[in-house]
N, CA and C atoms of all chains as a GROMACS GRO file, in nm:
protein
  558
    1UNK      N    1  -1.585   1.656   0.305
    1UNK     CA    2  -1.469   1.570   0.325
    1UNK      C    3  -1.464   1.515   0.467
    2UNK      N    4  -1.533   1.636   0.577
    2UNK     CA    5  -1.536   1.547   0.715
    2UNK      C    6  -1.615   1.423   0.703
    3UNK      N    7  -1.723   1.433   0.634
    3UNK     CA    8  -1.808   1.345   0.629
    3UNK      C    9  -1.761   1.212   0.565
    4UNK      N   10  -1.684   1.191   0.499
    4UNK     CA   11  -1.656   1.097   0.437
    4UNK      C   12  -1.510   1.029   0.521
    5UNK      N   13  -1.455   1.120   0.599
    5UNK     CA   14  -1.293   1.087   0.708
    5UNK      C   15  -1.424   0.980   0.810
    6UNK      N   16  -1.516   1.088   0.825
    6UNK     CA   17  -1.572   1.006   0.984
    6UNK      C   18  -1.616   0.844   0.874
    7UNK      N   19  -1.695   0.841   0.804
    7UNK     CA   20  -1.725   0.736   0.758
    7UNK      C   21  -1.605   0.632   0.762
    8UNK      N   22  -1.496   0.633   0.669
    8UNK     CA   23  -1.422   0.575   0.650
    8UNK      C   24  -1.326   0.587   0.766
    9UNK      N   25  -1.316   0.613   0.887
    9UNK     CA   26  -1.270   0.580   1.040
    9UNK      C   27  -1.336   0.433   1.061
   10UNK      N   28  -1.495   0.501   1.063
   10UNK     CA   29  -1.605   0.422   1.133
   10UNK      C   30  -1.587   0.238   1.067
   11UNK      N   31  -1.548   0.236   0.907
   11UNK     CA   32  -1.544   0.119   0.862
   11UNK      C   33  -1.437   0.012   0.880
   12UNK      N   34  -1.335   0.131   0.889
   12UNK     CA   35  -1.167   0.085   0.956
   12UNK      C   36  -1.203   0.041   1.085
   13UNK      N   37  -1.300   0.086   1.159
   13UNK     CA   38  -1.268   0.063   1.333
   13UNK      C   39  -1.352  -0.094   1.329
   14UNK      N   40  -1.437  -0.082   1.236
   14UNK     CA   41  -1.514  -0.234   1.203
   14UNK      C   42  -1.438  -0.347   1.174
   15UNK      N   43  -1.371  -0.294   1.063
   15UNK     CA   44  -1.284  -0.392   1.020
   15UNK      C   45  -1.156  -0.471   1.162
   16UNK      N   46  -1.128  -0.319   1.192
   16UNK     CA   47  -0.983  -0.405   1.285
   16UNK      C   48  -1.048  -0.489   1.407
   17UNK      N   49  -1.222  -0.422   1.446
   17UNK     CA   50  -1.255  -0.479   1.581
   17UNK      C   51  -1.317  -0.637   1.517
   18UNK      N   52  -1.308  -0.699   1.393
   18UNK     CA   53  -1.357  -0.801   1.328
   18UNK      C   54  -1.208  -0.864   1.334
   19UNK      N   55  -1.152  -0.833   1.301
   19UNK     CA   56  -0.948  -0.867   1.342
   19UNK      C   57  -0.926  -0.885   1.444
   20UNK      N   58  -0.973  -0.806   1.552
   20UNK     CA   59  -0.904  -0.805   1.664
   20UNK      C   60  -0.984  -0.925   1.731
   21UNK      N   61  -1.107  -0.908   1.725
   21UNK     CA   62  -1.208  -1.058   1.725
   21UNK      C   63  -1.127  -1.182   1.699
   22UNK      N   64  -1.073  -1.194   1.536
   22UNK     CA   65  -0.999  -1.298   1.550
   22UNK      C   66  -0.868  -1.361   1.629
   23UNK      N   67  -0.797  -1.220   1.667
   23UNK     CA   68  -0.694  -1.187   1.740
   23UNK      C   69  -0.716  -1.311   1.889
   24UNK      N   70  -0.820  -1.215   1.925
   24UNK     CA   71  -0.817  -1.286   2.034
   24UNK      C   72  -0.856  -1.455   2.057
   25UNK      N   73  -0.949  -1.486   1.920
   25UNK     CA   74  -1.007  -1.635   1.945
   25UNK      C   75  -0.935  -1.719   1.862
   26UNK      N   76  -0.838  -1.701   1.751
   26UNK     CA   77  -0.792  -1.774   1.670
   26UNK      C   78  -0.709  -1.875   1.727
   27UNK      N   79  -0.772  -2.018   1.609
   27UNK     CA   80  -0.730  -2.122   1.723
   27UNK      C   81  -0.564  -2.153   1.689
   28UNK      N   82  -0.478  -2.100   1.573
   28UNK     CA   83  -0.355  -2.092   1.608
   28UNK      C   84  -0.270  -1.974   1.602
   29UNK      N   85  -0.122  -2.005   1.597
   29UNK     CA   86  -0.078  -1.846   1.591
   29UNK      C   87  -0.069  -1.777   1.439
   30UNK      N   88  -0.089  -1.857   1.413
   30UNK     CA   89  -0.129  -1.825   1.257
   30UNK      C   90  -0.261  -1.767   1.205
   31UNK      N   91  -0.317  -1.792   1.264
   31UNK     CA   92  -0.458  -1.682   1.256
   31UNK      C   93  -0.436  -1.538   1.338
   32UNK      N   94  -0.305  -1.558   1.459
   32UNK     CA   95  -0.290  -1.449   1.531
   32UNK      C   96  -0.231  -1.358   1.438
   33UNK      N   97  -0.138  -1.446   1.366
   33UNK     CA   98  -0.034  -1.376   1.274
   33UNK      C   99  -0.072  -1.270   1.202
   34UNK      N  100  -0.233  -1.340   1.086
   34UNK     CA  101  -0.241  -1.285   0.968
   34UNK      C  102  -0.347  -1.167   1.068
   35UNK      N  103  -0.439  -1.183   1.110
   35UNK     CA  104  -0.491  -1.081   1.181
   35UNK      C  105  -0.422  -0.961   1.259
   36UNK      N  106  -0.303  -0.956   1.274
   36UNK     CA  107  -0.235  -0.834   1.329
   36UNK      C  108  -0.160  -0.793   1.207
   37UNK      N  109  -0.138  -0.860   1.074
   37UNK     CA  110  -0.121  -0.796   0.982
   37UNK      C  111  -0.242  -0.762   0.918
   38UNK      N  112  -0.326  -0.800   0.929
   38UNK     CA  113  -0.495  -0.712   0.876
   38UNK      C  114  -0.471  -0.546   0.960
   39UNK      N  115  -0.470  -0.604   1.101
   39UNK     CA  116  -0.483  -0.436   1.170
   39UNK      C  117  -0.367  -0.372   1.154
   40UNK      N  118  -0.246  -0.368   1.113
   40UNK     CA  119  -0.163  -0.320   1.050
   40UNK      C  120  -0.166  -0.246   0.935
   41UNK      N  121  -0.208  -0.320   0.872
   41UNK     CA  122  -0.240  -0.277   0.738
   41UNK      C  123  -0.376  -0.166   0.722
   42UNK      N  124  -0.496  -0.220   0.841
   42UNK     CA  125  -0.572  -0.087   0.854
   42UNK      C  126  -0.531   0.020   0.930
   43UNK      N  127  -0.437   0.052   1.034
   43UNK     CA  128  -0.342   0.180   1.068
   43UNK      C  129  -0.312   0.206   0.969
   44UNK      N  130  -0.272   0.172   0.861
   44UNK     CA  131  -0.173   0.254   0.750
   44UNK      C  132  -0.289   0.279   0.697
   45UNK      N  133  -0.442   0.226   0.686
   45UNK     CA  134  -0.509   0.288   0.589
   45UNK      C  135  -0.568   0.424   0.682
   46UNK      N  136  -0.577   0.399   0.778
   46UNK     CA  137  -0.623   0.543   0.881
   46UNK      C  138  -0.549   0.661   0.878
   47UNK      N  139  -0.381   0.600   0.895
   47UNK     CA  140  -0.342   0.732   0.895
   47UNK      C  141  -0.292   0.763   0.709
   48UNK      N  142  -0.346   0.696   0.641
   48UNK     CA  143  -0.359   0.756   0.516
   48UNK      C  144  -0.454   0.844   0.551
   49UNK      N  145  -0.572   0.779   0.512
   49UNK     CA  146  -0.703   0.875   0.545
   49UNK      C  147  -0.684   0.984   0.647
   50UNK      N  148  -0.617   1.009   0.692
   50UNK     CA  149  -0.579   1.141   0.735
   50UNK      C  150  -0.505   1.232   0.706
   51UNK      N  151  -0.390   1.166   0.643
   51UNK     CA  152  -0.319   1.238   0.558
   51UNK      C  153  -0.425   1.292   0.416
   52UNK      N  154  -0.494   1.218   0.379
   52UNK     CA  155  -0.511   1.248   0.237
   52UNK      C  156  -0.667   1.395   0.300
   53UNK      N  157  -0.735   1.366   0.371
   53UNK     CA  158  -0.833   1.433   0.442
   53UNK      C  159  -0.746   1.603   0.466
   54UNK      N  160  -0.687   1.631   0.559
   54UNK     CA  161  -0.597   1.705   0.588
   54UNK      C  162  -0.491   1.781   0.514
   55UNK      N  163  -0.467   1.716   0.396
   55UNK     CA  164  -0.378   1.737   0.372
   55UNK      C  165  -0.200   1.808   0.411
   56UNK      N  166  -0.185   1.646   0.568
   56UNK     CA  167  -0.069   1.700   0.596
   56UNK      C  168  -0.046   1.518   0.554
   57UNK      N  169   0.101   1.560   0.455
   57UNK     CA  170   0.194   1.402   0.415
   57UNK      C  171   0.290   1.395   0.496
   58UNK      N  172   0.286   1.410   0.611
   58UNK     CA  173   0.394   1.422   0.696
   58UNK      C  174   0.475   1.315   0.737
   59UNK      N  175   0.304   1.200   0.748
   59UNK     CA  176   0.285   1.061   0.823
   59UNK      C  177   0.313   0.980   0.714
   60UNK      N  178   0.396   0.997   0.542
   60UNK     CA  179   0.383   0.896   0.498
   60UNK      C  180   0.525   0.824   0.539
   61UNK      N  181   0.629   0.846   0.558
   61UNK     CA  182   0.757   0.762   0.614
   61UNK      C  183   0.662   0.684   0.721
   62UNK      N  184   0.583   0.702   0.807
   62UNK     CA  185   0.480   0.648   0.889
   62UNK      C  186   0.432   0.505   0.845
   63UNK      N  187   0.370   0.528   0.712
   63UNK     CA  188   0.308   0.432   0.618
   63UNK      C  189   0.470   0.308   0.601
   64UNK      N  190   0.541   0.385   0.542
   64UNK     CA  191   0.635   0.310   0.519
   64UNK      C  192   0.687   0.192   0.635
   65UNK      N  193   0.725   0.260   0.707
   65UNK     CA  194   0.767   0.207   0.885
   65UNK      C  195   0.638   0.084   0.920
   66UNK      N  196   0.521   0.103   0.873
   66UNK     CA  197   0.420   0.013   0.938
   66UNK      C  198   0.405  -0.093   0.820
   67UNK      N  199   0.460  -0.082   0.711
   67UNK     CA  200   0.437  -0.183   0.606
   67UNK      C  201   0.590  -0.312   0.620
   68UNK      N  202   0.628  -0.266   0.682
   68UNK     CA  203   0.791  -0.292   0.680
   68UNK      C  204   0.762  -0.379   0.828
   69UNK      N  205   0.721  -0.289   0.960
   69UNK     CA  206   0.708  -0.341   1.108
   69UNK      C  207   0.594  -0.516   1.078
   70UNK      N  208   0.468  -0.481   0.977
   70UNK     CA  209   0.413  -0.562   1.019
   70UNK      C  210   0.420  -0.687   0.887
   71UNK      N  211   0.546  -0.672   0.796
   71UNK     CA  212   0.652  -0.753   0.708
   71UNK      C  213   0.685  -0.864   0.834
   72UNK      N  214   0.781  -0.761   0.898
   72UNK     CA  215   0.880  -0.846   0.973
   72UNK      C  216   0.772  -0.907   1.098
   73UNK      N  217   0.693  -0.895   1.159
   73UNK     CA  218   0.603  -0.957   1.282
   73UNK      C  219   0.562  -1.093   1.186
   74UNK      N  220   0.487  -1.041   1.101
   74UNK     CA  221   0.439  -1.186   1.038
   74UNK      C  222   0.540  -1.248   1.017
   75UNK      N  223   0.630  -1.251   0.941
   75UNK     CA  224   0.735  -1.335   0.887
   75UNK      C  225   0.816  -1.455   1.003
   76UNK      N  226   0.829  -1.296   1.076
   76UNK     CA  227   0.906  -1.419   1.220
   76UNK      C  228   0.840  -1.522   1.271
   77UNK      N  229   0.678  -1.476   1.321
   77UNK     CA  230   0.622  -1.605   1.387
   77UNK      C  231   0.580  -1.682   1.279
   78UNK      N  232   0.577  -1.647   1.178
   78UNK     CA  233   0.530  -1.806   1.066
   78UNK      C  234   0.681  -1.866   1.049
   79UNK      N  235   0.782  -1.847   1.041
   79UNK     CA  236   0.903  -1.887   0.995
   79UNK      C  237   0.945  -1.966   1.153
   80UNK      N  238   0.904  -1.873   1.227
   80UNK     CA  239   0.957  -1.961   1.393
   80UNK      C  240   0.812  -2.026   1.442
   81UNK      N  241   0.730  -2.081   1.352
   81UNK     CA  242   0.591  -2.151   1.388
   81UNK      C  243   0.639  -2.294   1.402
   82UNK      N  244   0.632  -2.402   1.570
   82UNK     CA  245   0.647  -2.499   1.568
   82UNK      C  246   0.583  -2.609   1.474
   83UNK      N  247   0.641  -2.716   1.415
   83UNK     CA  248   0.567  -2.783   1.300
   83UNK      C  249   0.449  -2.876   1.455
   84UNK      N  250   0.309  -2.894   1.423
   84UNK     CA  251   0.289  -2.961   1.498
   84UNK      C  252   0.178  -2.907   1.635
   85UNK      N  253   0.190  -2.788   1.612
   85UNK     CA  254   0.139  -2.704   1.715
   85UNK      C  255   0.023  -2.657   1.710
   86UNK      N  256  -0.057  -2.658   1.762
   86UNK     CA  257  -0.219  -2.640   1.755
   86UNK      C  258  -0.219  -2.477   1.802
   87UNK      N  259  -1.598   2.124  -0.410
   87UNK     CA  260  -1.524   1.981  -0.392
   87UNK      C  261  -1.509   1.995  -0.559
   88UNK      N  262  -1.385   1.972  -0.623
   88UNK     CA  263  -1.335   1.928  -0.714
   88UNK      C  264  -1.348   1.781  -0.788
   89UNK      N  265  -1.342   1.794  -0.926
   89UNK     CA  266  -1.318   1.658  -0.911
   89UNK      C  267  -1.281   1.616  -0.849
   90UNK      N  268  -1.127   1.581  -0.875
   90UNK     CA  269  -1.043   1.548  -0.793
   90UNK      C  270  -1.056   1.477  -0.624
   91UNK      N  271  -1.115   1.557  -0.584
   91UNK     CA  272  -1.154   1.569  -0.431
   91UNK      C  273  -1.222   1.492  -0.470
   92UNK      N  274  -1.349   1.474  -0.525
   92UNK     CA  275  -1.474   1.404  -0.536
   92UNK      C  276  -1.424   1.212  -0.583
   93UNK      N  277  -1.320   1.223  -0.654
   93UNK     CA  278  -1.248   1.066  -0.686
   93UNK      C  279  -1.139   1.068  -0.538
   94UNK      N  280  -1.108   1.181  -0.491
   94UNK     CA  281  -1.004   1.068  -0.387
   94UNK      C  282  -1.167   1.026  -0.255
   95UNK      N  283  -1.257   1.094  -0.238
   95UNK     CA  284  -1.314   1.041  -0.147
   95UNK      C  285  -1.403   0.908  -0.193
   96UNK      N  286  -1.399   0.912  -0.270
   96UNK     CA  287  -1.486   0.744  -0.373
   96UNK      C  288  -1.364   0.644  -0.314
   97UNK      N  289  -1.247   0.651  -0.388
   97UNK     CA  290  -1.118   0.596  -0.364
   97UNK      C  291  -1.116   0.575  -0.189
   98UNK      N  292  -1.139   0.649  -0.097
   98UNK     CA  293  -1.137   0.608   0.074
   98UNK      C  294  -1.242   0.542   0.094
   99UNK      N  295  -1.349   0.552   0.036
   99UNK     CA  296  -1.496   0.475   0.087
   99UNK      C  297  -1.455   0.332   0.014
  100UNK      N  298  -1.406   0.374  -0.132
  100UNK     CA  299  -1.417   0.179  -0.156
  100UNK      C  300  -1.274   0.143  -0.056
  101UNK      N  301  -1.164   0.198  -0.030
  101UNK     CA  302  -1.039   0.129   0.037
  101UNK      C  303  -1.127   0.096   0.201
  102UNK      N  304  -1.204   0.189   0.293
  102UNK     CA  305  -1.275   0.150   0.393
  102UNK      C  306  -1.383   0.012   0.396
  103UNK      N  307  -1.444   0.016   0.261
  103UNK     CA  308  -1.547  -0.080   0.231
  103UNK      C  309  -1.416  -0.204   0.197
  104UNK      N  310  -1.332  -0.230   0.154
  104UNK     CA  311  -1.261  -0.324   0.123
  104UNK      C  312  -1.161  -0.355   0.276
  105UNK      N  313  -1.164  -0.268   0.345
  105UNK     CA  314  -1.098  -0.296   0.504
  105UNK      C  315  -1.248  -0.385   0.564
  106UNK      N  316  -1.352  -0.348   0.534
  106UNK     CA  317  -1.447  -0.382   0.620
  106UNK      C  318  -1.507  -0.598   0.525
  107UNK      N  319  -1.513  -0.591   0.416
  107UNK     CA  320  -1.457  -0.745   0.432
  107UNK      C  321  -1.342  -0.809   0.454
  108UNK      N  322  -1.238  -0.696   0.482
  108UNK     CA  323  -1.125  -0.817   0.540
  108UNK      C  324  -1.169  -0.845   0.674
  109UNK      N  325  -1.216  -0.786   0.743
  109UNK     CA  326  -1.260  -0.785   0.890
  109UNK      C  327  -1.383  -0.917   0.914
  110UNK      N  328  -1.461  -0.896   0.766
  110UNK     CA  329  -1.572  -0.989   0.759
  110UNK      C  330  -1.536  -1.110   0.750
  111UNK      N  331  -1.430  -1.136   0.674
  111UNK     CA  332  -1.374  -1.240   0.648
  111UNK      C  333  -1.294  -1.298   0.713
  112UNK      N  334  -1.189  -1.216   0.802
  112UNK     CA  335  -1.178  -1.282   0.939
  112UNK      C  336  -1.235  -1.332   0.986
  113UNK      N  337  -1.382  -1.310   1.041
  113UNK     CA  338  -1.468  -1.362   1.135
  113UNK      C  339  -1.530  -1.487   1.055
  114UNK      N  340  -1.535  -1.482   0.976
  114UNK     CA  341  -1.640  -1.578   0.858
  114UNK      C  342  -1.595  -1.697   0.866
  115UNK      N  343  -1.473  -1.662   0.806
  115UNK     CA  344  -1.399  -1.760   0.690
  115UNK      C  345  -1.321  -1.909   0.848
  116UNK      N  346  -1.316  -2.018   0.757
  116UNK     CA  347  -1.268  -2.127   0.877
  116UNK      C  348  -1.155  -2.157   0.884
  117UNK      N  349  -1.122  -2.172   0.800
  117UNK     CA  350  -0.978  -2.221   0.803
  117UNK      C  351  -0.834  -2.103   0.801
  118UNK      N  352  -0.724  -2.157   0.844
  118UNK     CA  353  -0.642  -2.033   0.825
  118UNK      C  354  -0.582  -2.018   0.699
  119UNK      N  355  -0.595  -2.098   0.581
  119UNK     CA  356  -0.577  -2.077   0.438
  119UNK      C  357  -0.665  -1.932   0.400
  120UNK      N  358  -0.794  -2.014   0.404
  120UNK     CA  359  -0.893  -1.927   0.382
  120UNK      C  360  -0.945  -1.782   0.418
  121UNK      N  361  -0.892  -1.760   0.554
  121UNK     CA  362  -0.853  -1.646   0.614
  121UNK      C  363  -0.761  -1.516   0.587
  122UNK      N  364  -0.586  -1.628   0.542
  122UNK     CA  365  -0.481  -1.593   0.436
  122UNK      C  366  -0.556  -1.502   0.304
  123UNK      N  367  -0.630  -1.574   0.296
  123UNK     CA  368  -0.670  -1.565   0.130
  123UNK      C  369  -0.741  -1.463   0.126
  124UNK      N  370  -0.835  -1.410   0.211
  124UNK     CA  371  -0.944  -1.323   0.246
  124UNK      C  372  -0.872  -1.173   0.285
  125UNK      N  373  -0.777  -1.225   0.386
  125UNK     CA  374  -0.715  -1.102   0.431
  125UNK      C  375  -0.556  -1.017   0.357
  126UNK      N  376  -0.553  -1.133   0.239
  126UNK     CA  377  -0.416  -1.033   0.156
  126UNK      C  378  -0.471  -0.957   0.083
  127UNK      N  379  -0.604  -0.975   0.032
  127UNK     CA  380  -0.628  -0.898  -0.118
  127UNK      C  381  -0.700  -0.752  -0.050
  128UNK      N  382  -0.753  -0.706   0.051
  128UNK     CA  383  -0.793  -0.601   0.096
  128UNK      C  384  -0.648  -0.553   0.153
  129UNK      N  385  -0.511  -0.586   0.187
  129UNK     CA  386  -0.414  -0.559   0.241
  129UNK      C  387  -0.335  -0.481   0.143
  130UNK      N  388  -0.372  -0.536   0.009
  130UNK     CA  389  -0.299  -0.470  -0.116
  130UNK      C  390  -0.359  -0.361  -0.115
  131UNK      N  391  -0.531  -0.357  -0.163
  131UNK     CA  392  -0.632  -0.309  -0.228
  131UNK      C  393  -0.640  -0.157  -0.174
  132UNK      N  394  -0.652  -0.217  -0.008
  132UNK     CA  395  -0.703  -0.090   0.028
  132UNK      C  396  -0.593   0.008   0.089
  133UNK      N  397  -0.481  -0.039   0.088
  133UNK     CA  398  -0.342   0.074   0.058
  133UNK      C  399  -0.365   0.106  -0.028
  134UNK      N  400  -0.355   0.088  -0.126
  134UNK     CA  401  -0.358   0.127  -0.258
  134UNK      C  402  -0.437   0.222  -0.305
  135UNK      N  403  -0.589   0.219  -0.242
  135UNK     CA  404  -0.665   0.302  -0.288
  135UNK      C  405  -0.632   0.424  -0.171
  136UNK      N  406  -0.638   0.398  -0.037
  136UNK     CA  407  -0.571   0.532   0.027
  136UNK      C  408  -0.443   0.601  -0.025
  137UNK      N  409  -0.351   0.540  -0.079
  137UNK     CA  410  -0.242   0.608  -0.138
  137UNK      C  411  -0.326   0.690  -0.225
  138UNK      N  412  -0.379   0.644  -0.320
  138UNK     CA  413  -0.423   0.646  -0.459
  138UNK      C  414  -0.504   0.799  -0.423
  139UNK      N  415  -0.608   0.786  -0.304
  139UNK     CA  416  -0.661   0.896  -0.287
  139UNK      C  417  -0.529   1.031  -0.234
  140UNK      N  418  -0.504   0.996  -0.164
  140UNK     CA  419  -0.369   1.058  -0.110
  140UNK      C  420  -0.339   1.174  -0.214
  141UNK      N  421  -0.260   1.083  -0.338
  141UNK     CA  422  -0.242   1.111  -0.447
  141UNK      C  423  -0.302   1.256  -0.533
  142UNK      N  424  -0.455   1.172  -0.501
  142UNK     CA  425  -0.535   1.295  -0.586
  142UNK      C  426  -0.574   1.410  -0.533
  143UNK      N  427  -0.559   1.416  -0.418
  143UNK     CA  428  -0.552   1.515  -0.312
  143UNK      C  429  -0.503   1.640  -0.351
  144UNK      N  430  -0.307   1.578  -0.389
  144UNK     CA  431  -0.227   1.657  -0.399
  144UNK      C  432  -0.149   1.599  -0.534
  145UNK      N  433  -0.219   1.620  -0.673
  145UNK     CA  434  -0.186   1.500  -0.781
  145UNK      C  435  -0.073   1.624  -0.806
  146UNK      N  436   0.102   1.523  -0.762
  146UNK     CA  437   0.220   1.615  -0.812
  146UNK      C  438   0.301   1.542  -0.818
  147UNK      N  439   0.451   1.547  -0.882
  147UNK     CA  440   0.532   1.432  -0.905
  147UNK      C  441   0.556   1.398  -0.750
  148UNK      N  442   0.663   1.523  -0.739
  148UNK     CA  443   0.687   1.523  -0.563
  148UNK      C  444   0.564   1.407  -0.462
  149UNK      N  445   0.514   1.473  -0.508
  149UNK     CA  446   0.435   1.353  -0.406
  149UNK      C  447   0.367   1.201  -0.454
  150UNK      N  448   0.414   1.182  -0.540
  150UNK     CA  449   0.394   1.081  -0.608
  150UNK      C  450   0.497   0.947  -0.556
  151UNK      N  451   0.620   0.998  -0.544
  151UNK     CA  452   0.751   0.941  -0.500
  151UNK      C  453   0.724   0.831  -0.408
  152UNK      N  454   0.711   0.945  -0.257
  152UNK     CA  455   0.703   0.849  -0.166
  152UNK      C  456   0.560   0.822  -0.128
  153UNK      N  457   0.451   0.777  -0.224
  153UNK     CA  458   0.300   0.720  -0.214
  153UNK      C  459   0.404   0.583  -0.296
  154UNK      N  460   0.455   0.595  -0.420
  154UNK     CA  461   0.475   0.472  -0.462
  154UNK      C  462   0.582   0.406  -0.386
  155UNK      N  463   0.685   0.431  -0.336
  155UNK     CA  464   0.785   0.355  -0.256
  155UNK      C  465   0.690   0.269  -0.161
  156UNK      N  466   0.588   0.373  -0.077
  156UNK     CA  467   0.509   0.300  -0.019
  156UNK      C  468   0.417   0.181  -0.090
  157UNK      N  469   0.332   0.187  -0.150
  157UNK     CA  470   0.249   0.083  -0.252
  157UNK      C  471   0.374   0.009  -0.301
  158UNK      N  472   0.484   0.012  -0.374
  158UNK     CA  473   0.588  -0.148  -0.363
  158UNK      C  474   0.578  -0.170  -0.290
  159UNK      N  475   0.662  -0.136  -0.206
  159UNK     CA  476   0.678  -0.186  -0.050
  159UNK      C  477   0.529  -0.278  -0.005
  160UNK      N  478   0.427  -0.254   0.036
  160UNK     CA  479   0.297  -0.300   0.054
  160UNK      C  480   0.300  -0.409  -0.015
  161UNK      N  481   0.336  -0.416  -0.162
  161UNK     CA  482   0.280  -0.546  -0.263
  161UNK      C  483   0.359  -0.571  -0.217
  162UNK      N  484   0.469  -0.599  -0.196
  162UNK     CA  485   0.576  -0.690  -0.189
  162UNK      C  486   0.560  -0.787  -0.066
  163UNK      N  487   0.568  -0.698   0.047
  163UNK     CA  488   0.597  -0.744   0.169
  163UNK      C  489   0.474  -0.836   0.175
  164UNK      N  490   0.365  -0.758   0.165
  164UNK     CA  491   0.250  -0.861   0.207
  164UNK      C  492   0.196  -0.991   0.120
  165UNK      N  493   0.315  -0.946  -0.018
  165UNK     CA  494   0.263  -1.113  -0.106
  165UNK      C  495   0.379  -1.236  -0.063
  166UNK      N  496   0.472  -1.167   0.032
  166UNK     CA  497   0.552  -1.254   0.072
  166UNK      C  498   0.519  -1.330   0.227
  167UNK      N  499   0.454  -1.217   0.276
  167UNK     CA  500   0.434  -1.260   0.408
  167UNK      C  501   0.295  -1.407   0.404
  168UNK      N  502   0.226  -1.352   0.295
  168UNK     CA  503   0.094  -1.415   0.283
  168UNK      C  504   0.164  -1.580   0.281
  169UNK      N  505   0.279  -1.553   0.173
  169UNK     CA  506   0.322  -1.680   0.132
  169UNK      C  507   0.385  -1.789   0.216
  170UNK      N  508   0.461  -1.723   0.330
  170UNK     CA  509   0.526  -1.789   0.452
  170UNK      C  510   0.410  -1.833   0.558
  171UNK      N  511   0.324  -1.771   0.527
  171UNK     CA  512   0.187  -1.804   0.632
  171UNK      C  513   0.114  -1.927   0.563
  172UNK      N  514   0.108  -1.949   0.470
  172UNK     CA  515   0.086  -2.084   0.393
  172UNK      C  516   0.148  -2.148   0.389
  173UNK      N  517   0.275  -2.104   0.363
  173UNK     CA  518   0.343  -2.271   0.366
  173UNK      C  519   0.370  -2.302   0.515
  174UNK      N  520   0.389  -2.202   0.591
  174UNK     CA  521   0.370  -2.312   0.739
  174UNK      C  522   0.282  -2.361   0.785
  175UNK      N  523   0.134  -2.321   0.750
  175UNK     CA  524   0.007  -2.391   0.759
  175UNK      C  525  -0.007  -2.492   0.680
  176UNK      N  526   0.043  -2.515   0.612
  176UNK     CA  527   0.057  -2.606   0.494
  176UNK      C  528   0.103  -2.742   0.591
  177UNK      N  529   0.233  -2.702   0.613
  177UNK     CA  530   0.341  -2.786   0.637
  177UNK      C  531   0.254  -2.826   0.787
  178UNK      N  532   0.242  -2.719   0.890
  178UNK     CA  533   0.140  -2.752   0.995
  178UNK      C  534   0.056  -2.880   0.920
  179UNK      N  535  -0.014  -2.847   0.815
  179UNK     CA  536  -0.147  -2.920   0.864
  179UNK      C  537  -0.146  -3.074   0.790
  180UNK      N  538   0.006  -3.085   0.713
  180UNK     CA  539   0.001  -3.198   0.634
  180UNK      C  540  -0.043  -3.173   0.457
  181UNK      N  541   0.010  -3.301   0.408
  181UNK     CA  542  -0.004  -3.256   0.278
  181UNK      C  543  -0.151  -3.263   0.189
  182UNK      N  544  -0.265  -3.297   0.312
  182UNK     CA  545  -0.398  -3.233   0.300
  182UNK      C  546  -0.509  -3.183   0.381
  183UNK      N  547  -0.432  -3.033   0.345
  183UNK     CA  548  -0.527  -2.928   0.440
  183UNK      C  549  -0.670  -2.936   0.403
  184UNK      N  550  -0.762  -2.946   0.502
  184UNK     CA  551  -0.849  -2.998   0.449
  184UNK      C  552  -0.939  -2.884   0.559
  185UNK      N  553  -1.026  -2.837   0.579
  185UNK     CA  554  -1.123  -2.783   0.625
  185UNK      C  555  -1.145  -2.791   0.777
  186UNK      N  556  -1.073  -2.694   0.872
  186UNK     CA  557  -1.030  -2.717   0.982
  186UNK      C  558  -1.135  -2.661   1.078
   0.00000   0.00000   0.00000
């Protein structure tokens, strides 16, 4: 089971540093947007994978809180996105 | 390793392998539709399958509860968020988004 936590870290840390890639170069805030809800969404899959590895569910109100935090981040800057804006 | 054990770690490798083309597809993909599009369906998927493993971990009602409050929550939020991110790219880019 370690073997398979380290794996599935290793693919998560790929994924968000391929996000965070876009993070930084995306040419609007809308690419900023959906990319910090990508790495959002891979925290909740990490600290799943730790929960489920471990078996401590301690962190799932955790899960909850980060599905909800990165709801409301996206929502605001696409809803407050100037029409027009590069 | 149990069944059990043996399906929730299948269940983390495909939810990791499905984090790792959203990441791909970030980088890939051109446009921010297309990006949208790339990055909701691993957002569902691969909650889902970490819950899912979660689940089999410790397959009990009790803990069943709050894995699913979580997974609504997930579909919901992120088929809504996906949707506000399109239509302001939308509206951004005119009524033909065309390959940016």
């Amino acid at each position: 089971m370690t073997v398979v936590y380290l794996v599935t870290l290793a693919l998560l840390a790929v994924g968000a540093a391929a996000a965070l890639y876009r993070l930084g170069k995306g040419p609007t805030t809308l690419d900023r947007a959906v990319s910090l809800d990508v790495i959002t969404s891979l925290a909740m899959c990490g600290a799943g994978a730790y929960a489920a590895v471990h078996g401590d569910y301690s962190d799932v109100p955790i899960l909850l809180v980060l599905s909800l935090l990165g709801f409301v981040g996206t929502v605001s800057l696409a809803r407050h996105f100037p029409e027009g804006d590069q | 390793m149990s069944v059990l054990d043996v399906a929730a770690a299948v269940c983390l490798l495909l939810g990791a392998l499905l984090a790792l083309t959203a990441g791909w597809g970030m980088v890939r993909f051109r446009a921010t539709l297309d990006r949208m599009h790339v990055a909701t369906k691993p957002q569902v998927l691969c909650v889902l399958l970490v819950l899912l493993a979660m689940w089999l971990r410790n397959p009990t009602w009790a803990a069943a509860g709050p894995l699913l409050i979580v997974a609504v929550a997930q579909i919901i939020t992120v088929s809504v968020a996906s949707y506000v991110v399109a239509r302001a790219d939308y509206r951004r880019s005119g009524a033909d988004p065309g390959p940016s």
